[in-house]
N, C-alpha and C positions, 0 to 999 in steps of 0.2 A: 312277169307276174300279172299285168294288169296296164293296161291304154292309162289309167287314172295313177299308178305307182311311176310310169316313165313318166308321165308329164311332173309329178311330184319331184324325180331325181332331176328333172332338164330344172324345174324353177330351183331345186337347190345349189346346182353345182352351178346356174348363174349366180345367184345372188351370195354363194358363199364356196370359196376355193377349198373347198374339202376335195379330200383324192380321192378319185373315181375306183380306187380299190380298196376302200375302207366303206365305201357306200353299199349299205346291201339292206333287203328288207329287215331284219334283224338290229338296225343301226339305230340308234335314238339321236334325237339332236344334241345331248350333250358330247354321246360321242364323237359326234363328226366337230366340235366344237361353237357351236352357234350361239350365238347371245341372242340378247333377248330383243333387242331390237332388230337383226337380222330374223328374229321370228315372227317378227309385225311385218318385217319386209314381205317374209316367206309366204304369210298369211293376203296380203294386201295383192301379192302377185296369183295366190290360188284365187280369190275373190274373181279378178282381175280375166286370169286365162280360164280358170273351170268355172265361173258365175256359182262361185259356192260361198257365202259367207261363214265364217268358223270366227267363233269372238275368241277374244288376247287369251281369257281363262282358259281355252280349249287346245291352244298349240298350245303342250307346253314342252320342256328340254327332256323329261325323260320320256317321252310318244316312242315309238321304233314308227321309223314308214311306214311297216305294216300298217302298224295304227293308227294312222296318220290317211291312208290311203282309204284303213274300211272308214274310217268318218268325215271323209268327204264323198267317200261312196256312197255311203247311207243320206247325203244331204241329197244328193243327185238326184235319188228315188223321190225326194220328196215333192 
């Protein structure tokens, strides 16, 4: 898909053992099962590896990675 979607799938499938065959752009973090503190995690590690800040409001469980990927895309540009 996108340099900025793998690096989103390598911080989730660290920080949370979802199965790398239920992970697809299409996936939202509820379905992969994520809580919400594993999404502070999620978030704290995109800050972290992509220098992208995203506030708590903006990850939220029903996102898909797609969507997830264009809005740290979009902060990139910035």
């Amino acid at each position: 898909m996108s340099p900025t979607y793998d690096q989103l799938v390598s911080i989730v499938t660290h920080l949370h053992d979802a199965p790398t065959d239920r992970i697809s752009p299409d996936s939202t973090f509820a379905q992969l099962d994520v809580d919400s503190l594993t999404l502070v995690e999620i978030s704290i590690r995109i800050e972290r590896d992509l220098g992208v800040h995203i506030d708590d409001n903006e990850l939220q469980e029903d996102l898909t990675l797609a969507e997830t990927t264009k809005l740290i895309d979009s902060k990139l540009v910035q």
